[in-house]
MIDO-318104 format. One record per residue (C-alpha): residue in three letters; x, y, z. Coordinates in steps of 0.05 Angstrom, whole numbers, padded with zeros to 5 digits, always signed. Example, Ala and Ser with C-alpha at 12.3 -4.5 7.8 and 13.67 -1.06 7.14 Angstrom:
ALA+00246-00090+00156SER+00273-00021+00143
END
This chain:
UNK+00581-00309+00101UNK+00636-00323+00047UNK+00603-00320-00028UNK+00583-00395-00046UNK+00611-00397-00113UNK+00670-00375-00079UNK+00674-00432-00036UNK+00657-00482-00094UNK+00717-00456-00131UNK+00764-00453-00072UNK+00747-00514-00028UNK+00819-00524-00004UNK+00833-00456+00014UNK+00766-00451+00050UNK+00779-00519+00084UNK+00855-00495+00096UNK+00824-00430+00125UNK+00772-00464+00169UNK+00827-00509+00203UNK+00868-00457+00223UNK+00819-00419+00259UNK+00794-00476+00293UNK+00728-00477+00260UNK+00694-00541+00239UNK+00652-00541+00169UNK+00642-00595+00119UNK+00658-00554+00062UNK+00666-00620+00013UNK+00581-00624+00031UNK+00571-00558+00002UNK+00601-00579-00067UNK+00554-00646-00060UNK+00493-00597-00045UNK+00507-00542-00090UNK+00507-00594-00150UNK+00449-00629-00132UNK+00412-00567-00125UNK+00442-00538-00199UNK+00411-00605-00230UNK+00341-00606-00184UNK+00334-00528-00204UNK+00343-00550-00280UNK+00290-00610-00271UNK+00243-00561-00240UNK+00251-00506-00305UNK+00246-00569-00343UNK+00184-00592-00321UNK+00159-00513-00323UNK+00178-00513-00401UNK+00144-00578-00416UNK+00079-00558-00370UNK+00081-00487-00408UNK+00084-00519-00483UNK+00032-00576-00458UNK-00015-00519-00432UNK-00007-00479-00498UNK-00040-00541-00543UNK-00102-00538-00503UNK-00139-00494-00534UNK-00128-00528-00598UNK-00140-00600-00576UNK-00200-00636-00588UNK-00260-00657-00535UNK-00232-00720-00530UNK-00159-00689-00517UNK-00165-00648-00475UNK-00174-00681-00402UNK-00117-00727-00424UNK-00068-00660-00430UNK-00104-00622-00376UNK-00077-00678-00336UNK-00005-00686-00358UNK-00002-00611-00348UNK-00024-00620-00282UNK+00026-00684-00269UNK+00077-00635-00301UNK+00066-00579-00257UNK+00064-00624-00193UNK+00136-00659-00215UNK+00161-00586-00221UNK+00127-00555-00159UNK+00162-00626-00119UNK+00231-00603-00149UNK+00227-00536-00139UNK+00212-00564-00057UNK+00271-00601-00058UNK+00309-00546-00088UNK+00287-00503-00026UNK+00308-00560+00024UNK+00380-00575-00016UNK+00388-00484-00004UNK+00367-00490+00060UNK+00428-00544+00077UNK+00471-00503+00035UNK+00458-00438+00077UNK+00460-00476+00143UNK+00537-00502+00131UNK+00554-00437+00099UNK+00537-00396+00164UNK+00585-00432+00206UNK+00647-00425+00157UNK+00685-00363+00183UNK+00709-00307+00141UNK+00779-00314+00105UNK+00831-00288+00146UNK+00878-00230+00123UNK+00955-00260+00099UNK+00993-00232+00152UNK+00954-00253+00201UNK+00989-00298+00258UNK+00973-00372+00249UNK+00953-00403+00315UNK+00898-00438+00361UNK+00898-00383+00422UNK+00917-00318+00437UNK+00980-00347+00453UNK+01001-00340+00387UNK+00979-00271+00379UNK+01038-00217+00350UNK+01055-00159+00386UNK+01069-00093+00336UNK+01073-00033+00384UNK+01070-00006+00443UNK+01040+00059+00472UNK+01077+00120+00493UNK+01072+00114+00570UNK+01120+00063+00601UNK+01097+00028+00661UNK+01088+00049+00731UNK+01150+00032+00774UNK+01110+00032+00853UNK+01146+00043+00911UNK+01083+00022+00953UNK+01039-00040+00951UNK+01001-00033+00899UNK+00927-00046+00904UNK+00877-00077+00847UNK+00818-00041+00831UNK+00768-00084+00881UNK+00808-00065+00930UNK+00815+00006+00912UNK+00736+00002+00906UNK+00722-00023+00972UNK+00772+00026+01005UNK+00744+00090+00969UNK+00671+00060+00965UNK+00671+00062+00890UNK+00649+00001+00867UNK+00594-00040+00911UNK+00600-00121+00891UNK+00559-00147+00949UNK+00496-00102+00930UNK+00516-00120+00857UNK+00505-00199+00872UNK+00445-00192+00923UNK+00398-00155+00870UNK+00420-00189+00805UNK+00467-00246+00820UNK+00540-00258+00818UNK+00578-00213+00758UNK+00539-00155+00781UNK+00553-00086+00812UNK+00536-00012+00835UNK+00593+00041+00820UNK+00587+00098+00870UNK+00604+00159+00878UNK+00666+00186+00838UNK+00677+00116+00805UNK+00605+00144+00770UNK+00629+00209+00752UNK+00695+00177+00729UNK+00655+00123+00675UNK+00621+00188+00656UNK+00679+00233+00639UNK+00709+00167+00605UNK+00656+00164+00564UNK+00645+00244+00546UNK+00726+00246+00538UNK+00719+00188+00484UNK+00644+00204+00444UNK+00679+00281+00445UNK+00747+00261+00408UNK+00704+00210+00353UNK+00655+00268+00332UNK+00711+00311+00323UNK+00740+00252+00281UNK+00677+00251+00238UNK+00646+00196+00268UNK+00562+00206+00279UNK+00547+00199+00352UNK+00486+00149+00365UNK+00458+00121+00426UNK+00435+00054+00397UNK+00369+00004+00432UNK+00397-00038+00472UNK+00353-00097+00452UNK+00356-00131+00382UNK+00321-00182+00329UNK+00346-00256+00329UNK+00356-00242+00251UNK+00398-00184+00267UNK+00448-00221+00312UNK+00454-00278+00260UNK+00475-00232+00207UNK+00523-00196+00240UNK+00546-00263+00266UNK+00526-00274+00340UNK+00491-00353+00367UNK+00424-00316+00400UNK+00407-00388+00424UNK+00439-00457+00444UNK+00488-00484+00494UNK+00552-00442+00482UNK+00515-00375+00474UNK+00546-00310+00509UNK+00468-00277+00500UNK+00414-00262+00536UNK+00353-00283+00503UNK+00282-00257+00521UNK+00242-00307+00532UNK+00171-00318+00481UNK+00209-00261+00436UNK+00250-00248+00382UNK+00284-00208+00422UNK+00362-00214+00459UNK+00394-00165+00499UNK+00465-00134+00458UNK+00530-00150+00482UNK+00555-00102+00436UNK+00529-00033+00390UNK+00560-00072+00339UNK+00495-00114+00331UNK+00452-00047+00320UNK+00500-00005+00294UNK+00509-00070+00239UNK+00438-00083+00230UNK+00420-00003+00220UNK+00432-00013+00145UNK+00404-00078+00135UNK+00368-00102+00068UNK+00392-00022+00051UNK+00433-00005-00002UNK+00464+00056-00004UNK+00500+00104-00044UNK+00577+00098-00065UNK+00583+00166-00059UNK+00567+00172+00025UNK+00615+00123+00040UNK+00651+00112+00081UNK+00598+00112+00138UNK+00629+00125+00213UNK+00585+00116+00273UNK+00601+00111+00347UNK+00547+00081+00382UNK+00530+00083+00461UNK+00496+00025+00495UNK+00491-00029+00547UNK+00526-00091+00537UNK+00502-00162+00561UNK+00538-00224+00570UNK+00524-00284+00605UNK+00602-00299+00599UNK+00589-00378+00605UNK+00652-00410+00628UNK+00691-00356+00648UNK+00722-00351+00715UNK+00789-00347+00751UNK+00829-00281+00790UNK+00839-00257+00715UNK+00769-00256+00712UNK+00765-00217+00773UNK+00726-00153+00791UNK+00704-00110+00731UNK+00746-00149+00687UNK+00692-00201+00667UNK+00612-00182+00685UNK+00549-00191+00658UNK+00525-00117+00648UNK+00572-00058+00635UNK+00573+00010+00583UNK+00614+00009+00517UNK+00624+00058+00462UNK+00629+00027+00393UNK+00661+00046+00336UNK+00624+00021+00276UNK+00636+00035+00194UNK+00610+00021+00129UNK+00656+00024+00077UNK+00676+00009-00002UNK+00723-00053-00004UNK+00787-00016-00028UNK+00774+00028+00035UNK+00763-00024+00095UNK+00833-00042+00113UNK+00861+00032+00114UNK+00798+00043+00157UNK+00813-00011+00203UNK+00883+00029+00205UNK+00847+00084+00227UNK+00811+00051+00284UNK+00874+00016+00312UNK+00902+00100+00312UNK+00846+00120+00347UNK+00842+00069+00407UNK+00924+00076+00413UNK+00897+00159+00412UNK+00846+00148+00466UNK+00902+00114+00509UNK+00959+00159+00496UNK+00918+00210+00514UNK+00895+00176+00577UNK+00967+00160+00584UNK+00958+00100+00611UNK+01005+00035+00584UNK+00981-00004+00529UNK+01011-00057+00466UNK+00975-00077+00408UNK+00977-00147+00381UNK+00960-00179+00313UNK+00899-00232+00342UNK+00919-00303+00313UNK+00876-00343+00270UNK+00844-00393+00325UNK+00825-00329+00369UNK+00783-00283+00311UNK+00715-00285+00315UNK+00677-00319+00250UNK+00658-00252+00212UNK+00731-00222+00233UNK+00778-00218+00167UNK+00828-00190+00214UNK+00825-00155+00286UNK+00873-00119+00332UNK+00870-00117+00408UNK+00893-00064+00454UNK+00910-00087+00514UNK+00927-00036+00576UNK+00976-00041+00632UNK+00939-00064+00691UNK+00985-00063+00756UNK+00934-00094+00799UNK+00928-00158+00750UNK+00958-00230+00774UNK+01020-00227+00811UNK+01068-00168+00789UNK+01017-00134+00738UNK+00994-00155+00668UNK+00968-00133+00599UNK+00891-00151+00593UNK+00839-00132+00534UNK+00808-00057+00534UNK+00792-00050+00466UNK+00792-00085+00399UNK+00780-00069+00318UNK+00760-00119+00260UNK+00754-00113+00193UNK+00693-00161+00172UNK+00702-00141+00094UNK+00632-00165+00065UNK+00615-00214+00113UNK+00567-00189+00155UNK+00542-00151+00093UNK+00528-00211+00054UNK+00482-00240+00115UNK+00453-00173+00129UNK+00445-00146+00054UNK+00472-00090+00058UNK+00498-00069-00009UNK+00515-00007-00048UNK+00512+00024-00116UNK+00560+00065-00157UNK+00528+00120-00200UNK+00523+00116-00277UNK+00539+00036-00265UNK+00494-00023-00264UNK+00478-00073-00211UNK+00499-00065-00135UNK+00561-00084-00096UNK+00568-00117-00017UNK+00591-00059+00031UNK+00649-00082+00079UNK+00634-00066+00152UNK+00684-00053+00209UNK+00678-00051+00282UNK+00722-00025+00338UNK+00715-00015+00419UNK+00723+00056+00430UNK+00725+00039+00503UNK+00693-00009+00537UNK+00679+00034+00601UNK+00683-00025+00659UNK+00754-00038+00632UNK+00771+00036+00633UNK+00754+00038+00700UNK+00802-00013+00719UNK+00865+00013+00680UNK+00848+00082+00700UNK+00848+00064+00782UNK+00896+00017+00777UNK+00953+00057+00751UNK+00931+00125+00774UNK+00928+00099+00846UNK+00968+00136+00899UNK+01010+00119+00963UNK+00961+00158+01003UNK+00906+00115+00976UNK+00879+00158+00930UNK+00870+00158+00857UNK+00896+00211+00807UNK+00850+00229+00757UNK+00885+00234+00682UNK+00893+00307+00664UNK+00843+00299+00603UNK+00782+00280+00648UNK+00791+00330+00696UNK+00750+00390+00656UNK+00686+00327+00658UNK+00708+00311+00736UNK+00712+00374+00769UNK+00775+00348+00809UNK+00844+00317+00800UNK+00842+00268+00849UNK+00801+00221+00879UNK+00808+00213+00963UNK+00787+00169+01021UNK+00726+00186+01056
END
């Protein structure tokens, strides 16, 4: 969340900040709250002070005395004890409307409700397929090659389900070696994270476990959710820690399920793998000093454009606008990969993406550092970023590797995990 003295001394640019990212928050009530709670905190250290010198004359009062200032002390106490509640109740509002206000949003961000407005800045360096064939989307490709098994998908655990099969299993896996191999050799620690979290947990790195427009799966009786990212246990690792200035920055790349109930989405972009309820992701996850979070969010952008190039598959990168970042997000870059077999003629859909969440996820979480030989401790900035989110490597990999033949190609830097270069009809 943003620092509330912050937002008391900035309430237009919060406000201003808020409406273009489509957020609602009555900031104005914080400034109402936060001043009644300054003056109720200063009535309850009042009453404290006048209990404490009222308690101090006991000893030297009279018989007679006595009972009279036992009794104001106690009338003294109970004023300050009632203040102090109301103090508690005034923080709790305070905390409640700060939680929804998102984080500010970086200056060169595009202003704009939807990813309509996002801003393209490059593009990768393989062009698009030309086909001389019909080309196929991966669903069909699936069926043909028996890859990818909806129907068996749907019948055990509902609609948004789904077995892969045969190579399409060895092809997640190479996807996934190929990726976890070039992060460690980047410096990144490779984790395999729980794939289960704390309610806390998911509202300090700034995911809705419960209510009506949740994307989580709770379990029931539990504190428990299932993650829909390793962002939400690679974030929570450090929490209430603080750690030293020196180790920073921290690079992880976490391995884990990812759950999603994906309420309201449907549609034929939605098709297939595109959009399901259960699929593999590696994360890219940092801690960091502030002066070193945006040239590490740099960094991640690099390494999802290197994880493309390398899979030479198509790809741009846009600049996400303001009404499409996620609260914690100060700023965030997609990557979105040529897919041939998408709508009508082909189009660009959503593999990857990076954010820079400077200390907002910090300040809910507590994670903090300290500098040596200095006092006090500072808020870490965190950053995330999709190394690849496997069921939508899957697709880009089929889709534009497919042959006339019916086969698929397999990219030349998955082969040593494969085995083979190409995958045939039975």
């Amino acid at each position: 969340m943003l620092d509330r003295k912050f937002v008391v001394e900035n309430v237009e640019l919060v406000k201003k900040n808020c409406e273009n990212r489509g957020v609602q928050a009555d900031v104005d009530q914080i400034v109402t709250l936060e001043t009644a709670r300054k003056a109720k905190l200063q009535e309850a250290e009042e009453f404290n002070r006048q209990a404490n010198e009222i308690n101090k004359t006991v000893g030297k009062a009279t018989p007679e005395e006595r009972p009279n200032i036992i009794a104001e002390g106690k009338r003294l106490r109970q004023l300050k004890d009632d203040a102090s509640t109301e103090v508690d109740k005034l923080e709790e509002q305070i905390v409640e409307i700060l939680r929804v206000i998102p984080n500010l949003t970086h200056p060169d961000a595009p202003i704009g409700e939807d990813d309509k407005s996002n801003l393209e800045l490059q593009r990768g360096s393989t062009e698009p397929r030309t086909f001389d064939f019909k080309v196929l989307d991966h669903v069909e490709l699936g069926e043909k090659l028996d890859l990818i098994d909806f129907e068996a998908g749907a019948q055990v655990a509902g609609a948004g389900f789904y077995y892969l099969k045969n190579e399409a299993v060895l092809l997640e896996l190479a996807l996934q070696q190929y990726v976890v191999g070039l992060l460690v050799k980047e410096g990144f620690v490779p984790t395999i994270t729980p794939d289960m979290a704390r309610t806390e947990i998911l509202h300090g790195v700034g995911f809705i476990p419960r209510g009506p427009e949740t994307q989580i799966y709770s379990i029931e009786n539990t504190d428990l959710n299932l993650v829909a990212t390793a962002e939400i246990t690679l974030g929570g690792m450090y929490a209430g820690k603080t750690l030293e200035a020196e180790t920073l920055p921290q690079l992880f790349c976490g391995i884990s399920h990812c759950y999603r109930t994906e309420a309201g989405a449907a549609g034929r972009a939605s098709r297939g793998l595109y959009r399901v309820h259960q699929f593999t992701k590696v994360e890219m996850f940092a801690f960091t000093l502030p002066e070193d979070s945006e040239a590490t969010l740099n960094k991640f952008r690099d390494l999802e454009c290197k994880i493309f190039d390398g899979l030479q598959i198509p790809y741009r990168v846009v600049d996400t606008a303001t009404g499409d970042l996620g609260g914690p997000a100060y700023r965030k870059f997609d990557l979105e990969a040529w897919m041939p077999g998408r709508g009508d003629a082909g189009e660009y859909g959503e593999v990857t993406s990076t954010s820079n969440c400077t200390d907002y996820q910090a300040r809910r979480l507590n994670i903090r550092y300290k500098v040596k030989g200095e006092k006090g401790t500072h808020f870490a900035h965190t950053l995330n970023g999709t190394a690849i989110a496997l069921s939508r490597g899957l697709i880009a990999v089929m889709e534009n590797y497919q042959q006339a033949d019916g086969s698929i190609e397999v990219p030349e830097v998955l082969r040593p995990y494969m085995g083979m270069d190409k995958i045939g009809p039975r």
